[in-house]
C-alpha positions, 0 to 999 in steps of 0.5 A: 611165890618163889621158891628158894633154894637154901643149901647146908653151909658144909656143902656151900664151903666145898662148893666155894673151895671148888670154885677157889681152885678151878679159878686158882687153877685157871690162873696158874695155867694162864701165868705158866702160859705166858712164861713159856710163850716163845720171845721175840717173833718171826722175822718180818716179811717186808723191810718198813719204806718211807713213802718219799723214798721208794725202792727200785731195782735202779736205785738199789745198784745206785746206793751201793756203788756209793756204799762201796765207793771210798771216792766219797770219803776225804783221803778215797780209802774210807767206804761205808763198807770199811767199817760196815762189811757187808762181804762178812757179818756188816762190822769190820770186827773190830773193837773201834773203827778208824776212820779217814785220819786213822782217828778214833772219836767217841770210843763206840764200836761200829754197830751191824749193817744187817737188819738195820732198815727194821731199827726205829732209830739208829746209832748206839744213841738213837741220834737218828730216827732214819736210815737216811739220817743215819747215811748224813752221819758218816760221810760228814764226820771228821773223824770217820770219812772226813768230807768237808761238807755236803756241797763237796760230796755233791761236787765229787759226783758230779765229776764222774760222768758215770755217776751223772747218768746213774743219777739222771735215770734214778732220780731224773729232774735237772739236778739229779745229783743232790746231797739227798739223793745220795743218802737215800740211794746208800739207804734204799741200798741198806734196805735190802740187807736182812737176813731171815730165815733163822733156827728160831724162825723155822721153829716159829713156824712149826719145825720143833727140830730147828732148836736142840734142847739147849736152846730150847732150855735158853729159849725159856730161860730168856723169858723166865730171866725177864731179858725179853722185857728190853730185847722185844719183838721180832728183831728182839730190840723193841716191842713193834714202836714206830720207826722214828720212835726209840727203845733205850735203857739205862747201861749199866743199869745196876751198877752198885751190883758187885758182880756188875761193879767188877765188870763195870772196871774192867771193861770200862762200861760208864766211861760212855754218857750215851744219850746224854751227848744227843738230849744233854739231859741228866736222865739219858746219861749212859742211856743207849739205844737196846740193840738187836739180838739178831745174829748177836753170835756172830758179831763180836765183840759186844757192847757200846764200845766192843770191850766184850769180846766173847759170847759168854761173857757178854751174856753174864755181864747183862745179867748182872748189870741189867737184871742183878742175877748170877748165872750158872754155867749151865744157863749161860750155855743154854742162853748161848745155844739160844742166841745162836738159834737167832742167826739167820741168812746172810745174803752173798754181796760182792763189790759192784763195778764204780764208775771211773774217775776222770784224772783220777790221779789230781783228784786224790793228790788234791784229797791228800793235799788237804789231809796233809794241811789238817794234820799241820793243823 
């Protein structure tokens, strides 16, 4: 027969209000835990390479003699490294760049170099799901370095003796010098341009004076604000999606907020459709591609059309627009110190030696020849 146990009803409700409170406990423990889990991760160790496109020493000096190479831009003044410095923080600084005609065409602030081989998708639109797609963009917009079309980039090259060789020992076959091989040269040079090692990396990896108190507190703050639920993962742009794979959100995303709603005026922030111009669907209008907050203290100004032109500002605006709170002075400071913390080292780039034009002096007077007939247009 078996025995049973009965237990006194007093005793069984201070059992179960014990049990309440360990497991209440066990819970606010586990909530307090994940609030004060650091945002963000430690920078990654390799950059992501596409299988049809692998690095090689070759390649790399390949990619950026084109990257500095103004010779592939209509008037021969315009490099990717014009707007992209690379010498400085990978932007030119300014809220708008000019391109080949001196010509600003959507109103969209040139977006860093650095770090750009970890974005799923590139632009402020995310039109691009490569870095060799993105490379296209460029050198074949009218408004920025104004080649004609692919087949003139091609053909400009191959006039160069230098560059014949320097293509023949990359890429070999009997037409070394494609459209393709151009991209992916500037791209596989791109790759390279990361900049590890932030306060906030060595503090992930156990150095607790890496970070002062300020960012410390900033660093809290950024999660407890619910920032890190757009500004994700490692680059603190997604949550670890696959390359090709977007991370957008609305901006301004709480535009009726009248802190917002002032800031909305004065620095033109639904002026831009964003997505909307790529997918052409009502969802996607002022939809942009969330950026990374990686060595965000040293690129200003902010924004999709770098109307912000300070740190602390562009700070208040994103919560006020995004997450509909005011900060205090106190938390924008922290929040700064924090961003600061995400600055990480800048490799030292110095302009590389370009192969010489041959007559060099007729193949501009014919790029400027055809600048001057489109501005008679």
């Amino acid at each position: 027969m078996r025995r049973q146990y009965l237990v006194h009803a007093p005793i069984r409700r201070k059992m179960i209000a014990l049990y309440t409170a360990l497991i209440t406990g066990a819970i606010m423990a586990g909530l307090q835990a994940a609030s004060a889990a650091p945002p963000g991760g430690e920078f990654p160790s390799k950059v992501p390479v596409p299988a049809d496109n692998p690095m090689t020493p070759r390649k790399i000096h390949l990619g950026k003699q084109l990257y500095f190479d103004p010779r592939l831009s209509l008037s021969g003044d315009v490099s990717c490294d014009t707007c992209h410095n690379v010498a400085g923080n990978g932007s030119d600084g300014l809220p708008l760049s000019f391109g080949v005609l001196g010509r600003v065409d959507r109103p969209r602030h040139a977006p860093t170099v650095f770090n750009s081989a970890f974005n799923t998708v590139q632009f402020w639109d995310g039109r691009a799901k490569s870095l060799e797609d993105q490379a296209k963009g460029p050198l074949l917009n009218p408004i920025e370095m104004g080649m004609p079309s692919s087949g003139a980039i091609v053909k400009r090259l191959a006039g160069i003796p230098g560059y014949r060789r320097e293509f023949a020992r990359v890429f070999g076959g009997k037409t070394p010098i494609t459209f393709e091989h151009v991209v992916q040269a500037i791209a596989t040079y791109e790759r390279t341009l990361v900049t590890p090692d932030s306060p906030y990396d060595r503090y992930l990896k156990g150095d607790k004076n890496a970070l002062d108190k300020s960012a410390k507190q900033g660093m809290h703050e950024v999660s407890d604000l619910g920032c890190a639920s757009c500004h994700a993962g490692a680059m603190f742009d997604n949550p670890g999606l696959p390359m090709g794979t977007g991370w957008f959100r609305k901006f301004p995303m709480i535009p009726t907020n009248p802190t917002c709603a002032t800031y909305v005026r004065e620095y033109h922030l639904a002026d831009d459709p964003g997505r909307f111009d790529v997918t052409h669907k009502q969802s996607d209008e002022h939809v942009f591609k969330v950026p990374s907050l990686r060595n965000v203290a040293v690129l200003a100004p902010y924004f999709q059309n770098g109307s912000v032109g300070s740190l602390r500002t562009a700070v208040r605006v994103m919560a006020a627009c995004q997450l509909g709170k005011t900060l205090t002075g106190l938390q924008t400071t922290n929040i700064v110190a924090f961003l600061n913390s995400l600055t990480g080292k800048f490799p030292v780039e110095t302009m590389p030696r370009l192969p010489e034009t041959p007559d060099s002096t007729s193949m501009m007077q014919a790029a400027k020849l055809q600048q001057n007939r489109r501005q008679l247009n």
